[in-house]
N, CA, C and O atoms as CSV, one atom per row, in Angstrom:
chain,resi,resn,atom,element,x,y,z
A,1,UNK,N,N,-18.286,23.626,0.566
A,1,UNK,CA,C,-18.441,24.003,1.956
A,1,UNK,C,C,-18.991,25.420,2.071
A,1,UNK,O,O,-19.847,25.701,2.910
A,2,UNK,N,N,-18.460,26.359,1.167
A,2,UNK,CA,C,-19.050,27.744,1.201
A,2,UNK,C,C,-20.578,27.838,0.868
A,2,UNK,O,O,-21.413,28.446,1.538
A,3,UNK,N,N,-20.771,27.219,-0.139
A,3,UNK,CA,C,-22.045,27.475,-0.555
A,3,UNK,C,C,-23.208,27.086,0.339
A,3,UNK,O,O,-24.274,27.650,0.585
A,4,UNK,N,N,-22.585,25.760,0.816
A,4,UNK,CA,C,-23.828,24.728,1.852
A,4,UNK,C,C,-23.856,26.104,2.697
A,4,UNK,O,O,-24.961,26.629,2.565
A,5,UNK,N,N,-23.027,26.825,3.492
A,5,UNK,CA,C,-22.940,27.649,4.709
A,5,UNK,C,C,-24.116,28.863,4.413
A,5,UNK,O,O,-25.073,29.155,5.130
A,6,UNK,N,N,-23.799,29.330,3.400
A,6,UNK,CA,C,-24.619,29.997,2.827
A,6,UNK,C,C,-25.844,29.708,2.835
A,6,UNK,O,O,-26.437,30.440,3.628
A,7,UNK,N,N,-26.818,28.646,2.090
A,7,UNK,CA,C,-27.658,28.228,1.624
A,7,UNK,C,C,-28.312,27.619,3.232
A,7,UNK,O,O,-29.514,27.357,3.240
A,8,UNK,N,N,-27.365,27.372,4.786
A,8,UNK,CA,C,-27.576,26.762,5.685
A,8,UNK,C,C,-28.258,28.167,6.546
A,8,UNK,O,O,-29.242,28.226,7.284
A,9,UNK,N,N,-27.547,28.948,6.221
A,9,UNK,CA,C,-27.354,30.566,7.540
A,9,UNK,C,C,-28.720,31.578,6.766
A,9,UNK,O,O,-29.388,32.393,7.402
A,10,UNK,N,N,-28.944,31.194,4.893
A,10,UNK,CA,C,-29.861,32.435,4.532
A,10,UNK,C,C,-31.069,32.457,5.582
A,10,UNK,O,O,-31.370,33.510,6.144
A,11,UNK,N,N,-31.902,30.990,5.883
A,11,UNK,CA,C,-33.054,31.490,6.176
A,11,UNK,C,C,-33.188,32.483,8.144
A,11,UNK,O,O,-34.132,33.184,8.509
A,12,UNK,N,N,-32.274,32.243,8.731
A,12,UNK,CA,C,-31.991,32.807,10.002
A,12,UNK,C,C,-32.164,34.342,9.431
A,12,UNK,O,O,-33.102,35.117,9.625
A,13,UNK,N,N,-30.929,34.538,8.647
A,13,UNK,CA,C,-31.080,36.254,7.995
A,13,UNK,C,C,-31.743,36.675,7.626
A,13,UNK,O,O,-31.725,37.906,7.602
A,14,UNK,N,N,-32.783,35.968,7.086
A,14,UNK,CA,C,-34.751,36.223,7.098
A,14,UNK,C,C,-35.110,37.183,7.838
A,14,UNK,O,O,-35.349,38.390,7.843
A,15,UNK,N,N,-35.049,35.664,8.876
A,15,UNK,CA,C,-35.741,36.227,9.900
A,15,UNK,C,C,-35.529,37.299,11.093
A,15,UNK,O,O,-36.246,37.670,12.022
A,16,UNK,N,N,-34.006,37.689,10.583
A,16,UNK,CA,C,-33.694,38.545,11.710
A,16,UNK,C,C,-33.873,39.502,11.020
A,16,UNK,O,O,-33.671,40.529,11.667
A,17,UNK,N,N,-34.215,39.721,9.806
A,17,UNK,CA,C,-34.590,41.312,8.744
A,17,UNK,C,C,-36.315,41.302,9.418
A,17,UNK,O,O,-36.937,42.256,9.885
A,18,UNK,N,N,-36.553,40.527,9.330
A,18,UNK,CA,C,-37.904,40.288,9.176
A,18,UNK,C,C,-38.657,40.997,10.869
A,18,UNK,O,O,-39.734,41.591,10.822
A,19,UNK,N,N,-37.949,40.820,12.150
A,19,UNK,CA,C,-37.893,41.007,13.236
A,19,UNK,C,C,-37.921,42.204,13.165
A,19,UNK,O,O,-38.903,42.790,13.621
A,20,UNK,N,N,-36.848,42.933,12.571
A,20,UNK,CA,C,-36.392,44.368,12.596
A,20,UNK,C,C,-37.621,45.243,11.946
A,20,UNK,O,O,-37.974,46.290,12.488
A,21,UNK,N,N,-38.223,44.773,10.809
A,21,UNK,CA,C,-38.809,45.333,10.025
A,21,UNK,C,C,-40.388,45.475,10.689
A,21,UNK,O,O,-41.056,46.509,10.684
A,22,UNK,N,N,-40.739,44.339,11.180
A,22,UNK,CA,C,-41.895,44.488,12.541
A,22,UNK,C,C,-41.305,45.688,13.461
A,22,UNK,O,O,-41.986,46.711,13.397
A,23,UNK,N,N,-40.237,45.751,14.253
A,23,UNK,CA,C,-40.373,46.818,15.376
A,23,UNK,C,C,-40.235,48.045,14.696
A,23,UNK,O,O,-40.654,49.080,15.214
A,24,UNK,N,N,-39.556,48.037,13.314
A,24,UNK,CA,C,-39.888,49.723,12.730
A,24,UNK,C,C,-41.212,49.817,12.464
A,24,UNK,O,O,-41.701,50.813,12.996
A,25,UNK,N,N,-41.904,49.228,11.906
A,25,UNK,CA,C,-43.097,49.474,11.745
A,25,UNK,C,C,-44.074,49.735,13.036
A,25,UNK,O,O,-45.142,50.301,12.805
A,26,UNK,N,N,-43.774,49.365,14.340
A,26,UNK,CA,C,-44.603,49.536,15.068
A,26,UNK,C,C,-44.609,50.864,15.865
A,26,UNK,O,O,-43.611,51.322,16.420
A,27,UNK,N,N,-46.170,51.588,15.864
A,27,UNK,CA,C,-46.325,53.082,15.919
A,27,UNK,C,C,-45.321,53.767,17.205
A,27,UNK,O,O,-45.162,54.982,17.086
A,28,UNK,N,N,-44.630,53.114,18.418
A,28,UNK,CA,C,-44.670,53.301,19.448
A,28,UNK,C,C,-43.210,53.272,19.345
A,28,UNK,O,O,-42.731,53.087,20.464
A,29,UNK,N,N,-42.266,53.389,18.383
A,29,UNK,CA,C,-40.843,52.844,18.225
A,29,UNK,C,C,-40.234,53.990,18.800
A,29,UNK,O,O,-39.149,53.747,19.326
A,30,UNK,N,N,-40.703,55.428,18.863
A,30,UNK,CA,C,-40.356,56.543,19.014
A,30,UNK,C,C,-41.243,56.662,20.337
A,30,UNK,O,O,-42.468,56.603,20.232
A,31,UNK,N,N,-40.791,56.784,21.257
A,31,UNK,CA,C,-42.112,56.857,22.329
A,31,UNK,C,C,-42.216,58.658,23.265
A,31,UNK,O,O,-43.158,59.074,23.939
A,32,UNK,N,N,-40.901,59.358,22.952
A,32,UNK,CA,C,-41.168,60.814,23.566
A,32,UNK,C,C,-41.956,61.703,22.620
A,32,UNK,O,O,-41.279,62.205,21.723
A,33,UNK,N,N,-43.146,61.975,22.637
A,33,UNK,CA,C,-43.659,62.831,21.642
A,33,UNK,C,C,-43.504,64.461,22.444
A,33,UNK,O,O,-43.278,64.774,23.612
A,34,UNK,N,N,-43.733,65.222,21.258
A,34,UNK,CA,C,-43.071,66.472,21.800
A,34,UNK,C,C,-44.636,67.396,22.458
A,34,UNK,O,O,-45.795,67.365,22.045
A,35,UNK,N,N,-43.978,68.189,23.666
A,35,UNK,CA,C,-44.681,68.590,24.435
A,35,UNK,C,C,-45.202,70.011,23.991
A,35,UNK,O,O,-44.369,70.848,23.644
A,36,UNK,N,N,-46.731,70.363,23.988
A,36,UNK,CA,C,-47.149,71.433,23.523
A,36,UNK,C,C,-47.768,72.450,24.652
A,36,UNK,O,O,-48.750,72.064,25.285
A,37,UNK,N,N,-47.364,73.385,24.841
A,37,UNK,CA,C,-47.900,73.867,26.346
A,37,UNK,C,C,-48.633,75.152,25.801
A,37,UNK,O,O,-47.899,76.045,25.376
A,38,UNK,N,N,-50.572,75.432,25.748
A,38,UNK,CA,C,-50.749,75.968,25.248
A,38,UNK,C,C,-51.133,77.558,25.853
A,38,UNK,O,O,-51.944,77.531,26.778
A,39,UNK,N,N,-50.892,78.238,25.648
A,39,UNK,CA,C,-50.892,79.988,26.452
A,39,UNK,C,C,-52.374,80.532,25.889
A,39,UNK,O,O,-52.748,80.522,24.717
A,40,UNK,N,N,-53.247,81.100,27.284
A,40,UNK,CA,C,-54.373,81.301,26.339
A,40,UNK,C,C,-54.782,82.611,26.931
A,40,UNK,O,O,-55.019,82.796,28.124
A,41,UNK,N,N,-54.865,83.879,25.576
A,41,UNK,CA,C,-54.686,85.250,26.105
A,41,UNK,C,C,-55.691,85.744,25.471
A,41,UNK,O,O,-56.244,85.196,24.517
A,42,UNK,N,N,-56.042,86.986,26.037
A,42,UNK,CA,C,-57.961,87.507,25.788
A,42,UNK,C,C,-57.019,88.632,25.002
A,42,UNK,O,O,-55.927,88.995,25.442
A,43,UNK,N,N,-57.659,89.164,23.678
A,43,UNK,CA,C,-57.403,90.399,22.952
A,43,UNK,C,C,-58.805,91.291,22.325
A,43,UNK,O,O,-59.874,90.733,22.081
A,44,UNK,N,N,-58.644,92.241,22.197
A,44,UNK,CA,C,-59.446,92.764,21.584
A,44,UNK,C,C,-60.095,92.922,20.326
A,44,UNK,O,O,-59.491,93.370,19.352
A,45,UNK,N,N,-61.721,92.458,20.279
A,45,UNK,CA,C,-61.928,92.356,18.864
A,45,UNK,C,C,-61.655,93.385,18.381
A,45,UNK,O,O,-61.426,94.387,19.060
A,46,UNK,N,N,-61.604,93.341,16.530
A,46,UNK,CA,C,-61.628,94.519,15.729
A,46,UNK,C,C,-63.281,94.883,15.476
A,46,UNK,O,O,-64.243,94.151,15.706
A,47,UNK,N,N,-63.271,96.368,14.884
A,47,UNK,CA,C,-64.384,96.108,14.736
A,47,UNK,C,C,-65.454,95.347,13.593
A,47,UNK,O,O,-64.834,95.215,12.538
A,48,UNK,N,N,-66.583,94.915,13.503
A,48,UNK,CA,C,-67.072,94.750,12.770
A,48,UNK,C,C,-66.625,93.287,11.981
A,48,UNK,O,O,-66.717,93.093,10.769
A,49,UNK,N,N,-66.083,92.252,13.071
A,49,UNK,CA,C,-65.439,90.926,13.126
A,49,UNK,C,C,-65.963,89.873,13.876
A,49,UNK,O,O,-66.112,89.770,15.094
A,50,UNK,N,N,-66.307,88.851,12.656
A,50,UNK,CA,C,-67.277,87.848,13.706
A,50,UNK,C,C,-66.296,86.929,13.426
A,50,UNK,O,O,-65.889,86.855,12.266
A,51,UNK,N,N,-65.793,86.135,14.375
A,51,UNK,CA,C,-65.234,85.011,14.686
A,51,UNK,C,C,-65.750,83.755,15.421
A,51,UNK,O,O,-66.194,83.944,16.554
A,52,UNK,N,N,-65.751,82.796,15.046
A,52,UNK,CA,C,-66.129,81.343,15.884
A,52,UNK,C,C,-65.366,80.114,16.527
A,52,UNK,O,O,-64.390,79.574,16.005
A,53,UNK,N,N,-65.885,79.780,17.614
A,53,UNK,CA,C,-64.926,79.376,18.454
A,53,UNK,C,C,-64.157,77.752,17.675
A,53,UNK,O,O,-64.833,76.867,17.150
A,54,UNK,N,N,-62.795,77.744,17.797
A,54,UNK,CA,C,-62.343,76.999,16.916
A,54,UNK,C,C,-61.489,77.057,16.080
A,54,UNK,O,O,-60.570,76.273,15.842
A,55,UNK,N,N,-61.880,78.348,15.432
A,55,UNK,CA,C,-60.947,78.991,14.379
A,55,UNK,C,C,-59.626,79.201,14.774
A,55,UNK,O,O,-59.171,79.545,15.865
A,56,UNK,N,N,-58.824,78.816,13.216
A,56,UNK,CA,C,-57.772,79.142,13.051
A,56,UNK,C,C,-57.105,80.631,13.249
A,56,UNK,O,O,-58.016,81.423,13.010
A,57,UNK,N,N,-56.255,81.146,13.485
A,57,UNK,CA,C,-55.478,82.806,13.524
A,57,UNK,C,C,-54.571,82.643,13.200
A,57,UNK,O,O,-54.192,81.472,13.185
A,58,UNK,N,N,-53.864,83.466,12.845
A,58,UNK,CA,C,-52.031,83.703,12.634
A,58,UNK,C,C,-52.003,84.694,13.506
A,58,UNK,O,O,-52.470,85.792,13.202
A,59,UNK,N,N,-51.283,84.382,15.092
A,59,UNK,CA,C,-50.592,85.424,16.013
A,59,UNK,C,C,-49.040,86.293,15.698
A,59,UNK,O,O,-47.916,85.791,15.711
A,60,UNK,N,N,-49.282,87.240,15.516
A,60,UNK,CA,C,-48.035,87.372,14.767
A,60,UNK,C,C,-47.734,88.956,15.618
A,60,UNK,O,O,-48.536,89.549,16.339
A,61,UNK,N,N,-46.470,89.334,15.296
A,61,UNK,CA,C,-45.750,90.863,16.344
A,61,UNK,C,C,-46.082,92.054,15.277
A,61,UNK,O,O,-45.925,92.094,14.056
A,62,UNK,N,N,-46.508,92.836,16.036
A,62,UNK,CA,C,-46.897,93.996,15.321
A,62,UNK,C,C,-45.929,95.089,16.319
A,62,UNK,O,O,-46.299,95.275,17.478
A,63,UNK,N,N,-44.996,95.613,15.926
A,63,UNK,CA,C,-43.871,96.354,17.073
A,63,UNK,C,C,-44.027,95.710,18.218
A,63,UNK,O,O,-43.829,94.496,18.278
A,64,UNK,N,N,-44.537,96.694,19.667
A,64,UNK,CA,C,-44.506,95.963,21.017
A,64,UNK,C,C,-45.768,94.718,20.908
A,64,UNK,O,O,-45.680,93.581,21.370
A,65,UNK,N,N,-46.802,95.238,20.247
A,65,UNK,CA,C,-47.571,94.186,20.289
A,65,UNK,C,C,-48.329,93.227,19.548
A,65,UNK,O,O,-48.251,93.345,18.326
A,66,UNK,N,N,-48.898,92.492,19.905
A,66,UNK,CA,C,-49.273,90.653,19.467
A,66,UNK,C,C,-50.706,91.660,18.579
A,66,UNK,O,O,-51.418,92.428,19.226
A,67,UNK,N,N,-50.894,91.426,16.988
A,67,UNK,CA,C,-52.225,90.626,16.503
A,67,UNK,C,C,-52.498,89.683,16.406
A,67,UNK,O,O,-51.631,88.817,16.522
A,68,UNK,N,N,-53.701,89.361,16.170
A,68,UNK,CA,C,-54.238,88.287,15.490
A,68,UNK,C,C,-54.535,88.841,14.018
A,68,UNK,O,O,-54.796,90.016,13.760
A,69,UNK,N,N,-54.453,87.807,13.109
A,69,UNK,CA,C,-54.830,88.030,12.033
A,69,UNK,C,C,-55.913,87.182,10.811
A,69,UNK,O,O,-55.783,86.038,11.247
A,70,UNK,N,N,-56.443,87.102,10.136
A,70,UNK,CA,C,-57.309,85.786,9.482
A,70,UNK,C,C,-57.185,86.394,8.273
A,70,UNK,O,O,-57.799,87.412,7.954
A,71,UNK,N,N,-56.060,85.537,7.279
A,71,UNK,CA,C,-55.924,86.080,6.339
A,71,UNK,C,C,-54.799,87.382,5.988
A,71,UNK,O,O,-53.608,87.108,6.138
A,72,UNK,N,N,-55.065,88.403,5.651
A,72,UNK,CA,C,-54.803,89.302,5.497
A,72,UNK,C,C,-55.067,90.409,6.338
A,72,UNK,O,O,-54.363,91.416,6.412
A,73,UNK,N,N,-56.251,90.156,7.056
A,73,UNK,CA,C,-57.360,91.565,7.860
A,73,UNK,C,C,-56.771,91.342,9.449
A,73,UNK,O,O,-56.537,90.175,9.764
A,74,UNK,N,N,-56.523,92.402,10.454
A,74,UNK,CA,C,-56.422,92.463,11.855
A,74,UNK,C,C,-58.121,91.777,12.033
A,74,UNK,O,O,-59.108,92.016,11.337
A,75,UNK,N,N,-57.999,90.955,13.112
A,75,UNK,CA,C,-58.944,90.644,13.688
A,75,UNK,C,C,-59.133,90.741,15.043
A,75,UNK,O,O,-60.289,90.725,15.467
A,76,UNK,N,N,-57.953,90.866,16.006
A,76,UNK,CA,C,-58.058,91.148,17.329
A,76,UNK,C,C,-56.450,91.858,17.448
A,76,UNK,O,O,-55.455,91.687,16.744
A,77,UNK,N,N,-56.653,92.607,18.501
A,77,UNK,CA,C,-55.217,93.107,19.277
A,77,UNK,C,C,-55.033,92.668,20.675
A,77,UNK,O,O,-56.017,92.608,21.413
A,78,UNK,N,N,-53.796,92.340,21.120
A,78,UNK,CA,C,-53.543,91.602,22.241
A,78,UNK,C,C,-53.356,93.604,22.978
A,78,UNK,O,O,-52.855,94.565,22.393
A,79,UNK,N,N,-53.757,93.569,23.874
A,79,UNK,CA,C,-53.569,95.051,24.339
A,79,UNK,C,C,-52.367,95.090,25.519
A,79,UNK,O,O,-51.746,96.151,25.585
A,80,UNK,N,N,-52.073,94.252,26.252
A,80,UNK,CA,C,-51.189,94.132,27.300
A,80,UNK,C,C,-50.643,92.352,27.250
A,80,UNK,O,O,-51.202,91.535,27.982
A,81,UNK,N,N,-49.812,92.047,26.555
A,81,UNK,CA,C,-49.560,90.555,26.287
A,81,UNK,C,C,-48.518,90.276,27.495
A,81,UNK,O,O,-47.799,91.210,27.850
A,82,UNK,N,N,-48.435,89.290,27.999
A,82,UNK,CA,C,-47.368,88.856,28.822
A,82,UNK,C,C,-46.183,88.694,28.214
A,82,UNK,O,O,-46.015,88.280,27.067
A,83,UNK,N,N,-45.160,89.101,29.174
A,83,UNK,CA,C,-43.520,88.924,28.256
A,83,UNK,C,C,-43.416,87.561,27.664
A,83,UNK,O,O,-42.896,87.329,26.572
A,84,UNK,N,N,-44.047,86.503,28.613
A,84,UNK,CA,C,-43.628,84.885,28.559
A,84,UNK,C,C,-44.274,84.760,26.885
A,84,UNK,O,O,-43.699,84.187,25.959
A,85,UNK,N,N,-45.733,85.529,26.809
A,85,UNK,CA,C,-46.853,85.188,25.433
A,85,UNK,C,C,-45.747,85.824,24.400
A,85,UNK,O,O,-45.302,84.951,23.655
A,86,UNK,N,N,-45.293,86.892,24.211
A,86,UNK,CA,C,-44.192,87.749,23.591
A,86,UNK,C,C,-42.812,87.470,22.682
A,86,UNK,O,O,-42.318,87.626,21.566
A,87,UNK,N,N,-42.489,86.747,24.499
A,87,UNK,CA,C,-40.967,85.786,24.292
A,87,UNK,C,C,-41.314,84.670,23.048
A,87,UNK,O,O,-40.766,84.624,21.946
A,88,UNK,N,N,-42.272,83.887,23.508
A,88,UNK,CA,C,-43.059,82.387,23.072
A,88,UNK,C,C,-43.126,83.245,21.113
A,88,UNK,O,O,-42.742,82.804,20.029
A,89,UNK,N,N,-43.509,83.995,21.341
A,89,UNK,CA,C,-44.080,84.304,19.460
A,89,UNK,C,C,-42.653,84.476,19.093
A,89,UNK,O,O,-42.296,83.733,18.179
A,90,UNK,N,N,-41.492,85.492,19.711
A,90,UNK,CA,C,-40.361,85.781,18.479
A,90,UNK,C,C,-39.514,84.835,18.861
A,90,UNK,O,O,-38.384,85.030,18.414
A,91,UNK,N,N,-39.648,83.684,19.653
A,91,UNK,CA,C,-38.568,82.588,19.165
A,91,UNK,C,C,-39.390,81.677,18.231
A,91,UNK,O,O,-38.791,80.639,17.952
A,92,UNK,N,N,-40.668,81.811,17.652
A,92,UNK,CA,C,-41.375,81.270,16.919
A,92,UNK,C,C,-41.086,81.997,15.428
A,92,UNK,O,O,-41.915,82.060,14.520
A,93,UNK,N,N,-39.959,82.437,15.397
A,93,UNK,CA,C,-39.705,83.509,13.859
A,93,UNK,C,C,-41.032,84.770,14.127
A,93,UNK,O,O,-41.439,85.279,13.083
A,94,UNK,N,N,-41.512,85.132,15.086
A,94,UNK,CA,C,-42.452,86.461,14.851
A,94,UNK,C,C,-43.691,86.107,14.456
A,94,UNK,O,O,-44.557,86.916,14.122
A,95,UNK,N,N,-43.865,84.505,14.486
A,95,UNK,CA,C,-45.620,84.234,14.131
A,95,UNK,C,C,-45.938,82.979,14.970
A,95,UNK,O,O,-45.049,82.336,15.528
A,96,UNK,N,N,-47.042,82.708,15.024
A,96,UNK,CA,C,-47.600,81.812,15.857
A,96,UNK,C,C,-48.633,81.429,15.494
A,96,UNK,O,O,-49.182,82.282,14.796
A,97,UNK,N,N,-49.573,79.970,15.696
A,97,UNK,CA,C,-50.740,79.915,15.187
A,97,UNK,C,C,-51.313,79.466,16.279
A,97,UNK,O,O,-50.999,78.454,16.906
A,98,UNK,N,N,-52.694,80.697,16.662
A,98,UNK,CA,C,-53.527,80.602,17.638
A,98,UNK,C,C,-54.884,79.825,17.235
A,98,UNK,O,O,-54.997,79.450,16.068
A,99,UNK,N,N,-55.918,79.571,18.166
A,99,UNK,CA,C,-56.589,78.765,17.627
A,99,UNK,C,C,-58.043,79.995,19.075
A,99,UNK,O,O,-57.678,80.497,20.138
A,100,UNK,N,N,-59.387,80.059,18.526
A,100,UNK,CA,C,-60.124,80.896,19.245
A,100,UNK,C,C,-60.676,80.092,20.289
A,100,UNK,O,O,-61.123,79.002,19.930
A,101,UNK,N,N,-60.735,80.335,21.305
A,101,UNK,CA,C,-61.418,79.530,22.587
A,101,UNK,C,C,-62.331,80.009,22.871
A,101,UNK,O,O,-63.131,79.179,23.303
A,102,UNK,N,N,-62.904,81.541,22.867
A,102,UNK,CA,C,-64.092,81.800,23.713
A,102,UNK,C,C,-64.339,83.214,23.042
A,102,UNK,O,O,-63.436,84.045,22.942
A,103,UNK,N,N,-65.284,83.368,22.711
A,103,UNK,CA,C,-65.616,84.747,22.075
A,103,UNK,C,C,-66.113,85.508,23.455
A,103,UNK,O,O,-66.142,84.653,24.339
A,104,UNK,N,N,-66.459,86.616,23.897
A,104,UNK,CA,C,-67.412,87.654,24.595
A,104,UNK,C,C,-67.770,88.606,23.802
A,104,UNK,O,O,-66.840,89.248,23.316
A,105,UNK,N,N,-68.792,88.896,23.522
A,105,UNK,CA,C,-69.046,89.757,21.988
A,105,UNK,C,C,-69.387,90.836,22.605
A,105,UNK,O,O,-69.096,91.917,22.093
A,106,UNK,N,N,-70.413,90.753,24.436
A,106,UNK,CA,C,-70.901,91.978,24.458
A,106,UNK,C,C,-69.642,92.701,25.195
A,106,UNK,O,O,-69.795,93.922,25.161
A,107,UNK,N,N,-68.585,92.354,25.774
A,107,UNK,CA,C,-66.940,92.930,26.078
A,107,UNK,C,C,-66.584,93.232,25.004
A,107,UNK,O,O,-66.261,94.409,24.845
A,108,UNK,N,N,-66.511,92.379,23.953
A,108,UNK,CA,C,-65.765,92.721,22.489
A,108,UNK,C,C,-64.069,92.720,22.717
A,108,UNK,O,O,-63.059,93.422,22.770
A,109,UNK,N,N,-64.661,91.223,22.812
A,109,UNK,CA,C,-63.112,90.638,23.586
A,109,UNK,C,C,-63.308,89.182,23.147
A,109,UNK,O,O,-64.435,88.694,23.056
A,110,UNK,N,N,-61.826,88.278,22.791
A,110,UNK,CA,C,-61.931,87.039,22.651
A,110,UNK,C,C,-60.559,86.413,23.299
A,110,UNK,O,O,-59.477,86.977,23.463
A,111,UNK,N,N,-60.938,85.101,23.606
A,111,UNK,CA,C,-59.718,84.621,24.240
A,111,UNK,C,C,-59.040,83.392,22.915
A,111,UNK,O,O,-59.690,82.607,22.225
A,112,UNK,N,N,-57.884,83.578,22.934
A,112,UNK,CA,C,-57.089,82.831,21.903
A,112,UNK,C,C,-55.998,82.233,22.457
A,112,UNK,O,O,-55.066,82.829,22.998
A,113,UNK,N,N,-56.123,80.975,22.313
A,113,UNK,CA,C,-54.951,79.957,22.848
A,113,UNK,C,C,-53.789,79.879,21.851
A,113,UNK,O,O,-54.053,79.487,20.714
A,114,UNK,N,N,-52.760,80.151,22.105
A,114,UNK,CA,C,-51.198,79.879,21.597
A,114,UNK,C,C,-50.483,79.073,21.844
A,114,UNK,O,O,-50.069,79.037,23.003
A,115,UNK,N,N,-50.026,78.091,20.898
A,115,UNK,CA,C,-49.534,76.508,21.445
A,115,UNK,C,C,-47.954,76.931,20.654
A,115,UNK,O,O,-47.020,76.129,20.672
């Protein structure tokens, strides 16, 4: 009697693994993706720094205020950053990764978005 029960109930337990294993797999199982709100602030080039729109930065705190950096080298200074742009970098551990939106070369000024 045990065994028949067994050998009667395996193929159901198939299919109810089998069910499960479809909805994990499907991309949408998790459906709140996390929200990125991106801050986009004009700083001052350094000199003698060509940048293109696109590029990667590391925004990071330099005392009161925000660089940019590429690499190792200052590439722009945020000259008057908003508290909110400020706040946003040191609950980020003191760095941030900006991304370049808009150069003005003859201002010698660029705008850099912070997500």
């Amino acid at each position: 009697m045990g065994l028949d029960f067994i050998r009667k109930a395996a193929p159901t337990f198939k299919k109810s693994w089998d069910q499960h294993r479809v909805s994990l797999a499907t991309p949408t199982l998790l459906t709140r993706q996390p929200a990125c709100v991106a801050r986009i602030a004009v700083a001052d080039l350094a000199s003698d720094v060509t940048l293109a729109p696109g590029e990667t930065v590391i925004v990071q705190l330099n005392g009161p205020n925000l660089i940019a950096m590429r690499g190792l080298s200052e590439v722009a200074c945020f000259t008057a950053p908003s508290p909110e742009l400020v706040s946003a970098v040191q609950q980020s551990c003191g760095v941030a990764r900006g991304t370049v939106e808009q150069i003005h070369s003859i201002a010698g000024v660029v705008e850099i978005s912070i997500c």
